[in-house]
Each structure stands twice: as structure tokens, then as C-alpha cells.
C-alpha positions as CSV (number, residue, x, y, z in Angstrom):
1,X,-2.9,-21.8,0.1
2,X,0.8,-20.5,1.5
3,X,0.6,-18.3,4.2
4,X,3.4,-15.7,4.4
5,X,3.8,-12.9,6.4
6,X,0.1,-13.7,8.0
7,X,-1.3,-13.3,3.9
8,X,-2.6,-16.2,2.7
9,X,-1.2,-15.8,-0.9
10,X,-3.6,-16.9,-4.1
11,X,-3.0,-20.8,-5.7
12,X,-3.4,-20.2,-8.5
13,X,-0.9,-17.2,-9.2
14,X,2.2,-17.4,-10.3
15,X,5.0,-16.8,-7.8
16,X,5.9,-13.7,-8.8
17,X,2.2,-12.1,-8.4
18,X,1.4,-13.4,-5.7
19,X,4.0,-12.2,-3.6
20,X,3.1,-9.0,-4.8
21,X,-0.4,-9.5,-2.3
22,X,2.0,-8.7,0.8
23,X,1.8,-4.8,1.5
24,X,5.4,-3.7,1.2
25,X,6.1,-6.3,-1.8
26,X,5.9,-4.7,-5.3
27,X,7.1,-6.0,-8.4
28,X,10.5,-5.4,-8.4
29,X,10.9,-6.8,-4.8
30,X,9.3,-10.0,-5.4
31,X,11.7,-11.2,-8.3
32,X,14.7,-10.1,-6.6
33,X,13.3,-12.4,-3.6
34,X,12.8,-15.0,-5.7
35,X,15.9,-14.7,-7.3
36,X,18.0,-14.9,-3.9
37,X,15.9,-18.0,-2.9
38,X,16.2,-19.6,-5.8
39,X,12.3,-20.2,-6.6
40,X,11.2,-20.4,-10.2
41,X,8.6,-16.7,-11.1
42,X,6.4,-19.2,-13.2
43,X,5.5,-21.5,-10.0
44,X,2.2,-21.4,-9.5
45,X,1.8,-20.7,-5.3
46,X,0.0,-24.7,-5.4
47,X,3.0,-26.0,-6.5
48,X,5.7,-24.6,-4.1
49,X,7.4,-27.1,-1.7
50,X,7.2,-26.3,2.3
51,X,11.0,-25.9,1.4
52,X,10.8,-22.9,-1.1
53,X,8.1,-21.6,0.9
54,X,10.4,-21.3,4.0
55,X,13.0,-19.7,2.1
56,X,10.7,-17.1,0.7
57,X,9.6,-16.6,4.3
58,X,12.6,-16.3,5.7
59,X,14.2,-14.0,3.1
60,X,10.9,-11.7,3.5
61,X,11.5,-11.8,7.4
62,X,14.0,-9.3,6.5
63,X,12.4,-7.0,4.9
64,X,9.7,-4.4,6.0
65,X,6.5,-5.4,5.3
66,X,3.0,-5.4,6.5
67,X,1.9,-4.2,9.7
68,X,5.5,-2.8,10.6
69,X,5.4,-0.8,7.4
70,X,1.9,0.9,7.7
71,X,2.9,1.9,11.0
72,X,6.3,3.1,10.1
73,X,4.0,5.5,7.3
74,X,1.8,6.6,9.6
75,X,4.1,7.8,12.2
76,X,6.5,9.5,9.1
77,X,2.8,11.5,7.6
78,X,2.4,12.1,12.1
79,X,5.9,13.7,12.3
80,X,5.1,15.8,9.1
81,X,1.9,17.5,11.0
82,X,3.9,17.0,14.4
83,X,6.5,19.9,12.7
84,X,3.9,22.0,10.9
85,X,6.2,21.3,7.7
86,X,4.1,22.3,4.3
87,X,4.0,18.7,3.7
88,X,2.4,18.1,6.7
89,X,-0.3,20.7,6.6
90,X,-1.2,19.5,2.7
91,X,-1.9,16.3,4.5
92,X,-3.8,17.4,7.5
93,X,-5.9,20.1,4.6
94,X,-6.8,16.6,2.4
95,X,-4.8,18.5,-0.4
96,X,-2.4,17.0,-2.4
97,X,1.1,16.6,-1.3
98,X,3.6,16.3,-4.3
99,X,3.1,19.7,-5.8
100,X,-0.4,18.4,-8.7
101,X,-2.4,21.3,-8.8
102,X,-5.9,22.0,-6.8
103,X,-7.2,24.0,-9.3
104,X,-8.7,21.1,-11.6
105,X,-7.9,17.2,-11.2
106,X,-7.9,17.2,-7.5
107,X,-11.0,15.1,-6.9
108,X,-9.6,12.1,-5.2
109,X,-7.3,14.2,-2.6
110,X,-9.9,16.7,-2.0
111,X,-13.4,14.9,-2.6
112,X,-16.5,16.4,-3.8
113,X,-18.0,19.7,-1.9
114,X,-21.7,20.4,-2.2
115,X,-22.1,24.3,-3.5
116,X,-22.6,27.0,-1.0
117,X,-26.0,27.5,-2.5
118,X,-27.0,24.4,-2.6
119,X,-26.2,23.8,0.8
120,X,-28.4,26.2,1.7
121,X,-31.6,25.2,0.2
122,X,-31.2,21.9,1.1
123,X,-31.1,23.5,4.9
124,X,-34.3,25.7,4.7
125,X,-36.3,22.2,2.9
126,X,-35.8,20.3,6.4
């Protein structure tokens, strides 16, 4: 198994996927990386030489990735509240933050409430 980045990276992918299994590495980036380092997408991860793998290490050292990139989100979403920007308060309300609507479809941002009513019952029971 190559380990990049501290991400042991699946054998039996091709290149080009499992690159994608580094947070900060989608699609896109991955074949552009593979295309400066010269590394065929169709290797499988078994079959890369230590060469190629410390070219694809060194050409992700550049880039953002990982650790480095949650925090960099984190502190960006902290800055948002930190300002009291509507962005910011959608994300400390659990709401949704690109404009969807909260009237229907909002289930994953918001969760699922218990009704008022049976709330109550549920308190007078105990």
C-alpha cells in the first residue's frame, strides 16, 4: 500500500482514484497531478515504482491538502460567525448556506425536530 500525504492509498485502484482518497484531491486535481508527473491514470497503486510515488508526493507537497485544508475551512466558516455575516449565522442556525430553501428539502442541514406536541407527552409519560 503507498502512503501519501499520511493516506495509505487502496492497491488495487487505479491511479487516478486513488488519489482521489486524499481530502483536498478531487477528480480533476488528481489527473492534472498525474499528468505533470508523468504517471500513467490506468496504474493500479500495486504497481507504482518508489520513483513515481515520490514524484506524486512531491508534486502534492504543493498543494493544500489534508489536515492544512480542514483547518484552513474551519477557521474561513469561524471568521464567517466571528463577523456576524448572514453566511455566518445560517451556519451557526444549522440552516443552509447557499440560498436552498428551508421550507421543504432541508432535512440534512436542519435534521429532524420532534413536534411540539409530541414532545410534550412524551414529558408527562416519565
Amino acid at each position: 500500500m503507498a502512503r501519501i500525504a499520511g493516506v495509505e492509498l487502496p492497491n488495487e485502484k487505479r491511479a487516478e482514484i486513488g488519489l482521489t482518497y486524499i481530502f483536498g484531491i478531487g477528480p480533476a486535481t488528481a489527473a492534472k497531478i498525474l499528468k505533470l508527473t508523468n504517471v500513467s491514470p490506468d496504474t493500479r497503486i500495486k504497481d507504482l515504482s518508489e520513483a513515481e510515488v515520490q514524484r506524486l508526493a512531491n508534486q502534492i507537497k504543493t498543494l493544500v491538502i489534508e489536515g492544512d485544508l480542514r483547518q484552513k475551512i474551519f477557521r474561513d466558516i469561524k471568521r464567517l460567525k466571528d463577523i456576524k455575516s448572514y453566511r455566518g449565522n445560517r451556519h451557526k442556525l444549522g440552516l443552509p448556506v447557499r440560498g436552498q430553501r428551508t421550507r421543504t428539502n432541508a432535512i440534512t442541514r436542519k435534521g429532524k425536530n420532534i413536534a411540539v406536541g409530541g414532545l410534550k407527552r412524551k414529558l408527562e409519560k416519565t
